[in-house]
C-alpha positions as CSV (number, residue, x, y, z in Angstrom):
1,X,-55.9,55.2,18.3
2,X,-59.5,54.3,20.0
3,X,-59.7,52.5,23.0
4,X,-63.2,50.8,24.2
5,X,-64.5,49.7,26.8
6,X,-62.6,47.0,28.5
7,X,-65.6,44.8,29.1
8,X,-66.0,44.2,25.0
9,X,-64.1,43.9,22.5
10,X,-62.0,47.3,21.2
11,X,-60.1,48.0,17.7
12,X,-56.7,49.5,18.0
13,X,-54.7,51.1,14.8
14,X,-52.1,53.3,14.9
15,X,-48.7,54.3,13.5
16,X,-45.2,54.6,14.7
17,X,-43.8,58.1,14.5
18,X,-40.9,60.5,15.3
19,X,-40.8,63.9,13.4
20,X,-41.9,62.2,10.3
21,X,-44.3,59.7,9.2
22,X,-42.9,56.3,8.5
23,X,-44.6,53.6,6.8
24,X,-47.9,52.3,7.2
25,X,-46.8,48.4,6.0
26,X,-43.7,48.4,8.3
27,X,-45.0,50.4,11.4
28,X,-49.0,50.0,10.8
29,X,-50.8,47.7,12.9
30,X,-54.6,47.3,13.7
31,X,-55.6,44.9,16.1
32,X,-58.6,44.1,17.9
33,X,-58.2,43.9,22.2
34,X,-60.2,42.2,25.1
35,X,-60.1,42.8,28.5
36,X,-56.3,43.7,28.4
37,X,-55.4,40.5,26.1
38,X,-54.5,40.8,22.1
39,X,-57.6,38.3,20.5
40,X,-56.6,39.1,16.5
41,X,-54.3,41.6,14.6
42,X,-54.9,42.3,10.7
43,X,-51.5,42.6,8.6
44,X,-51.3,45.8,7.3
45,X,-49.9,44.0,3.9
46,X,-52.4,41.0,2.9
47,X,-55.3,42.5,5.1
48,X,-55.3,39.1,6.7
49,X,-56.9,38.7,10.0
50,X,-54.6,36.8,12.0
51,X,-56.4,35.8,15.3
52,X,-54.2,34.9,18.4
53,X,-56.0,32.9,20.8
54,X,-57.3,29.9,19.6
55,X,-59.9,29.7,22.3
56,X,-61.3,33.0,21.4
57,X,-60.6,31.7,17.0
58,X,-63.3,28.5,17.9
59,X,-66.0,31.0,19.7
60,X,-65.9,34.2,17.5
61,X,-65.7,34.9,13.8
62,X,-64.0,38.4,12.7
63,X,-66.3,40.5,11.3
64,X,-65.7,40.6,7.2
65,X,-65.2,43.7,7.3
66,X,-61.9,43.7,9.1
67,X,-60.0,44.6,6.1
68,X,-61.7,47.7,5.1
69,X,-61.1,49.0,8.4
70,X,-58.1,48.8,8.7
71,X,-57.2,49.8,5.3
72,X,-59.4,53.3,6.6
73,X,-58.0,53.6,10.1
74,X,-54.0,53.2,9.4
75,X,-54.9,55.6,6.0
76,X,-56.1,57.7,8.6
77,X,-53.3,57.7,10.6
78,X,-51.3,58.1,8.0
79,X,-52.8,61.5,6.7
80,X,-53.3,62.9,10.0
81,X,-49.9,62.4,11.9
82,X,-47.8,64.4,10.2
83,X,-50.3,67.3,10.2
84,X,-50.9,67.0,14.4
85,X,-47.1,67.1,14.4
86,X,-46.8,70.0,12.7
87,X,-49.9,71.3,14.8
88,X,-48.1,70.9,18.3
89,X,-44.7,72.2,16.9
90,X,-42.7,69.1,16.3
91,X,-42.6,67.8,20.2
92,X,-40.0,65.3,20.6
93,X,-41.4,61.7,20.8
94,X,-42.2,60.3,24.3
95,X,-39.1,57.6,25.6
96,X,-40.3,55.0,28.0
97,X,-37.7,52.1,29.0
98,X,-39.5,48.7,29.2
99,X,-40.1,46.2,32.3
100,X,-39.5,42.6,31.4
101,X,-40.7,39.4,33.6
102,X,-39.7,35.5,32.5
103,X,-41.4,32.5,33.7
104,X,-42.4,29.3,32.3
105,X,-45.5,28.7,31.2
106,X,-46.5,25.6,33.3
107,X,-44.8,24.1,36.3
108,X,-41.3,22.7,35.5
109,X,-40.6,19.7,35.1
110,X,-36.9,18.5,33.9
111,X,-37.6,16.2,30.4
112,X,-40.7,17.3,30.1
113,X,-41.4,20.4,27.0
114,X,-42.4,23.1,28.3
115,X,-42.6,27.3,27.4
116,X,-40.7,30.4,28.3
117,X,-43.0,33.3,28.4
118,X,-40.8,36.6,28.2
119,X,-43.6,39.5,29.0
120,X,-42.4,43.0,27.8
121,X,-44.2,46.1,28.7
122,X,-44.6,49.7,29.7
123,X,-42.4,50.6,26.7
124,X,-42.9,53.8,23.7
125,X,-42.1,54.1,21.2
126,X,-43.1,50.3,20.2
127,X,-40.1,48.8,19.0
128,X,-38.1,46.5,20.9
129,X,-35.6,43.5,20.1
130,X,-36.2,40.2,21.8
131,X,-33.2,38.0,22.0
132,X,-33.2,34.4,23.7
133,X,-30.2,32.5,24.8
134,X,-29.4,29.5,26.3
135,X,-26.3,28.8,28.1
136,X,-25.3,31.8,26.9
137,X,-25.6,30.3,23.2
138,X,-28.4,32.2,21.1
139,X,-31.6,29.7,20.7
140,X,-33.1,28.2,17.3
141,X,-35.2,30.9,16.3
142,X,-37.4,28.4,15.0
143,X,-38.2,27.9,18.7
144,X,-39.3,31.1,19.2
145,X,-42.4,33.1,18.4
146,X,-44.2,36.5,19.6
147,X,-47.7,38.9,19.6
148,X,-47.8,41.9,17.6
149,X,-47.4,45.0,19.6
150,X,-50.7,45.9,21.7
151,X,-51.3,49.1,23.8
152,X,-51.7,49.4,27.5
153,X,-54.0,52.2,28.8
154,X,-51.5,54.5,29.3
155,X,-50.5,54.5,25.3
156,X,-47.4,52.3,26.0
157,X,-47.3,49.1,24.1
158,X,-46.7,45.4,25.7
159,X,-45.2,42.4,23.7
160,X,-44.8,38.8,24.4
161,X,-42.4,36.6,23.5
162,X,-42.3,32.6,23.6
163,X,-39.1,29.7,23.6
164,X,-40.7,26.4,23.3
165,X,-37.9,24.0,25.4
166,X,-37.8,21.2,27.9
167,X,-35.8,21.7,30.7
168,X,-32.5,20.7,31.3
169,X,-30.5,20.4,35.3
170,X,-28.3,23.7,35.3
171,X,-29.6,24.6,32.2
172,X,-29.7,28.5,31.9
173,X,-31.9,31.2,30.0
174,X,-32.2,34.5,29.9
175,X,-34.5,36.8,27.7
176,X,-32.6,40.2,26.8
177,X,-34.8,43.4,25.4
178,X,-33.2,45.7,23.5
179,X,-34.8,49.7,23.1
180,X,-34.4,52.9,22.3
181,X,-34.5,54.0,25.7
182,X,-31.8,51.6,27.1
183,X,-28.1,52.3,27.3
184,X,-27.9,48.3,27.2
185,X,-30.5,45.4,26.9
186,X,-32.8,44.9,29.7
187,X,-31.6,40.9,30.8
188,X,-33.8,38.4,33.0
189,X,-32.4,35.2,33.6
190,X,-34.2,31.8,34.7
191,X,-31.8,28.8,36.2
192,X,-33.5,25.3,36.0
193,X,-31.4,23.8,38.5
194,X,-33.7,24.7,40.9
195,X,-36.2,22.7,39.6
196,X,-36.8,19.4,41.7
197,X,-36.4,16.0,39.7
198,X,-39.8,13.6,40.4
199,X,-36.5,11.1,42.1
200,X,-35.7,14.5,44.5
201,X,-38.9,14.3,45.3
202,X,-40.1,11.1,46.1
203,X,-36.3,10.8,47.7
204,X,-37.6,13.8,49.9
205,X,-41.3,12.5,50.7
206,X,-39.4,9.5,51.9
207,X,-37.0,11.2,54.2
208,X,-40.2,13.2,55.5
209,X,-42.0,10.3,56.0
210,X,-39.1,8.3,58.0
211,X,-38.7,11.4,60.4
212,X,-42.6,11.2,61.1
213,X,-42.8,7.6,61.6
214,X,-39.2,8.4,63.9
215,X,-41.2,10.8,66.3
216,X,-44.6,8.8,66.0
217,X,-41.8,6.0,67.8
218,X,-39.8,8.2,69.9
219,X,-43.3,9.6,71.6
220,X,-44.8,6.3,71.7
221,X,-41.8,4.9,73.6
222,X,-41.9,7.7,76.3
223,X,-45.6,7.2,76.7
224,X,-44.9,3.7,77.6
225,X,-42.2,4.6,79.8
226,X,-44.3,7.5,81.9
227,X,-47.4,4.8,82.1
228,X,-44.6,2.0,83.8
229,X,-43.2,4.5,85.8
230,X,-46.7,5.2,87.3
231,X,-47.5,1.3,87.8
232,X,-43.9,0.8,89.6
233,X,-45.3,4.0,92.0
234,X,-48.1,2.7,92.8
């Protein structure tokens, strides 16, 4: 795998392995990274170059070459992993358990569609299983979508995953991650009842607003009291 420099952008292939080499079209992937952010991957089948970021597709045009590449760099990969494996005695593969975080992609707002972002990272080798439920029923999985695997700096891999929904009182999610390295699924949960209604909160800028105008009165009434007390004095 070759890394760049973080500033532009860098091309990423590499293969999946334990003791032997599996296959390029199911464990293959070459992508091309940007300042720690996935911008295009090319499938290792079609040599398609599937960008991710549509801000970044409108800006920049792959380079035509794309496929040729990566046709080279995942042969590459292919031919020389077995033969560094064999080099360094058949080491056993390197296990790293995954961090998870979930959190919606904008500010919640009940009724109103929003997205579930379920960030996955700091895992090897790269294969996980994303699974989305909620109220403890599986999702649609027409509602869901995710990146391709991309690396950290480290050599660990980091993958995304995405639930488009709207969001429901008491409603409850949760985004379970499934790997090698886990006795059982890694499980984040995120509970939309405490998400504030636009009624909860014009009902609570209204009871904030009534105990503001109650001290403006309550102060206003002693300063009128003090000021007669002094004209009775004097």
């Amino acid at each position: 795998m070759q890394h760049g420099n973080e500033s532009v952008p860098s091309a990423a292939g590499y293969l999946s392995s334990k003791m032997e080499p599996r296959n390029v079209i199911s464990d293959g992937q070459y992508d091309i990274e940007f300042d720690g952010d996935q911008l295009l991957y090319v499938d290792p089948v079609t040599y398609q170059t599937v960008q991710r970021l549509p801000e970044f597709a409108e800006q920049w045009i792959p380079d035509p070459e794309l496929a040729h590449d990566t046709f080279v760099s995942l042969g590459t990969c292919k031919y020389n992993i077995p033969r560094a494996i064999k080099g360094e005695n058949h080491p056993p593969e390197t296990i790293a358990s995954p961090t998870s975080i979930i959190y919606p992609k904008q500010e919640m707002e009940l009724e109103v569609p929003n997205t579930l972002i379920c960030f996955v990272t700091d895992f090897h080798p790269p294969t996980v299983t994303i699974t989305w439920t909620r109220n403890g029923q599986l999702v649609d999985q027409s509602e869901v979508s995710q990146t391709q695997y991309y690396s950290n700096r480290d050599f660990s891999f980091c993958i995304s995953s995405y639930l488009d929904f709207t969001p429901q009182e008491n409603d409850i999610y949760s985004c379970s991650v499934d790997h090698i390295s886990l006795r059982a699924p890694l499980t984040r949960f995120l509970n939309v009842a405490t998400v504030p209604t636009d009624q909860q909160v014009v009902e609570t800028a209204v009871c904030v607003a009534g105990v503001i105008l109650g001290l403006i009165g309550v102060v206003t009434g002693l300063w009128f009291i003090m000021k007669a007390n002094k004209s009775c004095q004097a």
